[in-house]
N, C-alpha and C positions, 0 to 999 in steps of 0.2 A: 421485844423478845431478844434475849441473848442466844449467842451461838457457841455453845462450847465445847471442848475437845476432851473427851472421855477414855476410858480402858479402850477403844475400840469404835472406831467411827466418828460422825461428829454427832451431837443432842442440843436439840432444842429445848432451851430453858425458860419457861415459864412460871409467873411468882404463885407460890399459896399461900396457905395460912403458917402464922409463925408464931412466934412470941416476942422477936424483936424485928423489925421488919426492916429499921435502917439496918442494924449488923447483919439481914441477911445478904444484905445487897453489897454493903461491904466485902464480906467472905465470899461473896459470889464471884465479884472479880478477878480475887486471890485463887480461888480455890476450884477448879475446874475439875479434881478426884473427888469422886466419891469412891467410898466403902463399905462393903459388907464386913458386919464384925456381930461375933458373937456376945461380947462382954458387954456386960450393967454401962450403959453410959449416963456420967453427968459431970459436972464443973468441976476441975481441976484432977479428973481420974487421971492415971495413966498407961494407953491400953496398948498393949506389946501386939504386933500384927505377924501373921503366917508368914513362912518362909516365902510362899509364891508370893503373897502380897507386898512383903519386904523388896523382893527381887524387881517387882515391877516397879514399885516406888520412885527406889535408887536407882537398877540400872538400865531401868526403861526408859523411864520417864524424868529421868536425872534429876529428882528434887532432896535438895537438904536442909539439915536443920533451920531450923524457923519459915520453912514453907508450909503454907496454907491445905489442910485436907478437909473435908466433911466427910461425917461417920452414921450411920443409923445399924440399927440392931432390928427392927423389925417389931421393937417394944417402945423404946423410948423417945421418938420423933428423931430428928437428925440433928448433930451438932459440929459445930464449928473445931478445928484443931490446928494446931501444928506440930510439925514433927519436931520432938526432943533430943530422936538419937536416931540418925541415919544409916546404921547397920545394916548391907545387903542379904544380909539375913535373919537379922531381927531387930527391925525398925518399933519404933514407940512412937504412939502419938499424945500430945496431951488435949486433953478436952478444956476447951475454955467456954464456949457456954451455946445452949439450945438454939436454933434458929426455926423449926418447926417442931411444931405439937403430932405425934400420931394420932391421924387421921383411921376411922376405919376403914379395912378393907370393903372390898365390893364382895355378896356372897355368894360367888359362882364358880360352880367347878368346872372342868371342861374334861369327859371321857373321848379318846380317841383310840383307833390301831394305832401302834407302833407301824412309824416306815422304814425305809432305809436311813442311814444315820443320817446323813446330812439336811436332810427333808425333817426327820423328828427336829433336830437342834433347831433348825426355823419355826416349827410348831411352835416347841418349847418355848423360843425366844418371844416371840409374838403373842403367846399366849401370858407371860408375863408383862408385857408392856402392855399389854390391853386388861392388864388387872385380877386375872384368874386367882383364885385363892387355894384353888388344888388341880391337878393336875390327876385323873387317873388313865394310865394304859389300859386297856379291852382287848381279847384277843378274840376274834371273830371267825368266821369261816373261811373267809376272804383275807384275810390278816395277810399282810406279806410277811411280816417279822413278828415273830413270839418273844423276841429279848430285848429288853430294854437298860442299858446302863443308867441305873440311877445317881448313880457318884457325879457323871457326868452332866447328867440331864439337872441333877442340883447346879454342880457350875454355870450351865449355861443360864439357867435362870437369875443364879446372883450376879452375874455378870448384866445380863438385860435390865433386870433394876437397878442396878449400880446406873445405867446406860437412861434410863427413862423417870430416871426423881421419884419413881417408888420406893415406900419406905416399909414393904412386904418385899418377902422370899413367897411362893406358892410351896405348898408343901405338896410332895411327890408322892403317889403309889405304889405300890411295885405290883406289877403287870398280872394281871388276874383274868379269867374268861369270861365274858361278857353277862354271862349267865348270873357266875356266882356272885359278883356286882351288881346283878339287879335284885339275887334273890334275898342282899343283907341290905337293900334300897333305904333310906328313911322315905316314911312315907308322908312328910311333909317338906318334902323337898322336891319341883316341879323339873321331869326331865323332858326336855324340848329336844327331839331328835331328828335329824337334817334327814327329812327323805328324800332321796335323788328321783323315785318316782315321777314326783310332784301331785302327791295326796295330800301335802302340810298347807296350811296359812304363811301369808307372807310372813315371816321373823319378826319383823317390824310393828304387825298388827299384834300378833302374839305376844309383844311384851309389853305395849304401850297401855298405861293403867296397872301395874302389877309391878310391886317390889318384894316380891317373895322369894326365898328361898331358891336357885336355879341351879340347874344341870344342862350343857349342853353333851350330845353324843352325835362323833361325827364318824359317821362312816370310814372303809378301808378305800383303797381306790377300786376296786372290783365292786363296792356299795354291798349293801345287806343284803345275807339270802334271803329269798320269799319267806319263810319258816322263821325268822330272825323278825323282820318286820310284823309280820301275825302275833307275834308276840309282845313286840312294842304295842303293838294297836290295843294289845289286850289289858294292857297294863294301867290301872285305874290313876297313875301320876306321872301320866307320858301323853303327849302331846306333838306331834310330826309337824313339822316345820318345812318350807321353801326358801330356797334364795334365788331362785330366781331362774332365766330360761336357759343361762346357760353351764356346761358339765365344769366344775369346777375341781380342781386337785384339793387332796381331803387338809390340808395345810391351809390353801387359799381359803377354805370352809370354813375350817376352826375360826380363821383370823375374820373373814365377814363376820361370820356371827358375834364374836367377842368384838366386834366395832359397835355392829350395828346395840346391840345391847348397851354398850358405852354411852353411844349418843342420844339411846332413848330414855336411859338412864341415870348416866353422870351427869350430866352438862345440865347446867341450870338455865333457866331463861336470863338473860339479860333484862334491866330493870330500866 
């Protein structure tokens, strides 16, 4: 396992599937940035990157022409680059060729209240490293916060995948009352909702055998009203869920359950 130094912290790097599996390991060395980019990527493109992205490149991270980057779009798996023109405000890189295949996503959304900011951006963040594929805000009774920046709650996400070798963005909401999200629900999509109660099945029991379609819904810190709950209960693709004995912050919640579902779901047995 490599250890490598990212936009932000350090990331452990673990291998997946590719298409060339020596170049990826090659590139891995060299290339320690990833990027989120919006543009078609393939062999010999060449994709001009954002002003912020420029900025960090050069004057953050002081790299120049003919330094090593990896790219993924969130369509085309990730590929290999290097920078052609070191402009601190509009760098290029050029693609030289694929090192992963896109992979599917995992297909789980995660409904939560809005917190206070610095507590959502750890949601956010956590909730993209653990694979979420949408992201919707709920505003509840209990809600501390009705507003959500989603400009930013997008960054923090591409940033986290940038950060965890996911080759998704989660697509964002914008902030709706919990109601009117249950009441456009698809009804083939199973919402697992965190009762603080403890009237749910362990998490763990509730998903093992079952790759369908999910939703988790995590409570405010004050938890759901009685009135809130009766409703869940009533609801014919809702399911109350436990974590366990003891009061968890609704942050720490999100991320158990988007673990625990990980483990009972991503990881494959070993052969």
């Amino acid at each position: 396992m490599k250890v490598l130094i990212g936009n932000i912290g350090t990331v452990y790097e673990t291998p997946g599937p590719n298409d060339n599996p020596g170049r990826e390991n090659e590139m891995a060395e060299k290339s320690p940035i990833r990027l989120y980019v919006d543009a078609p990527l393939e062999a010999d493109a060449a994709v001009p990157l954002e002003r912020g992205q420029s900025h960090y490149l050069v004057n953050v991270m002081r790299q120049t022409v003919g330094a090593h980057v990896s790219l993924f779009n969130g369509r085309d798996g990730e590929w290999a680059g290097e920078i052609a023109a070191a402009d601190k405000k509009a760098a290029v890189i050029s693609v030289i060729n694929r090192v992963r295949t896109q992979d599917p996503a995992p297909d789980v959304w995660l409904l939560f209240a809005p917190l206070k900011k610095d507590r959502t951006d750890f949601l956010i963040e956590k909730a993209t490293e653990l694979g979420a594929s949408k992201l919707i805000p709920v505003t509840t009774q209990f809600t501390q916060s009705t507003r959500l920046n989603t400009e930013r709650a997008r960054a923090t996400a591409i940033e986290a995948a940038e950060q965890s070798r996911r080759l998704t963005i989660p697509e964002i909401a914008e902030p709706a009352s919990l109601a009117h999200v249950l009441a456009g629900w698809p009804k083939d999509r199973r919402l697992v909702y965190l009762d603080e109660t403890g009237g749910g099945a362990p998490l763990a029991e509730i998903l093992t055998g079952h790759d369908d379609a999910l939703a988790f819904l995590i409570g405010p810190e004050g938890g759901f009203a009685p009135d809130e709950l009766d409703a869940l209960r009533d609801l014919t693709f809702s399911v109350a869920a436990d974590l366990g004995p003891r009061i968890l912050r609704a942050e720490t919640a999100a991320a158990a359950a988007l673990a625990i579902r990980q483990s009972v779901a991503d990881l494959k047995p070993k052969s």
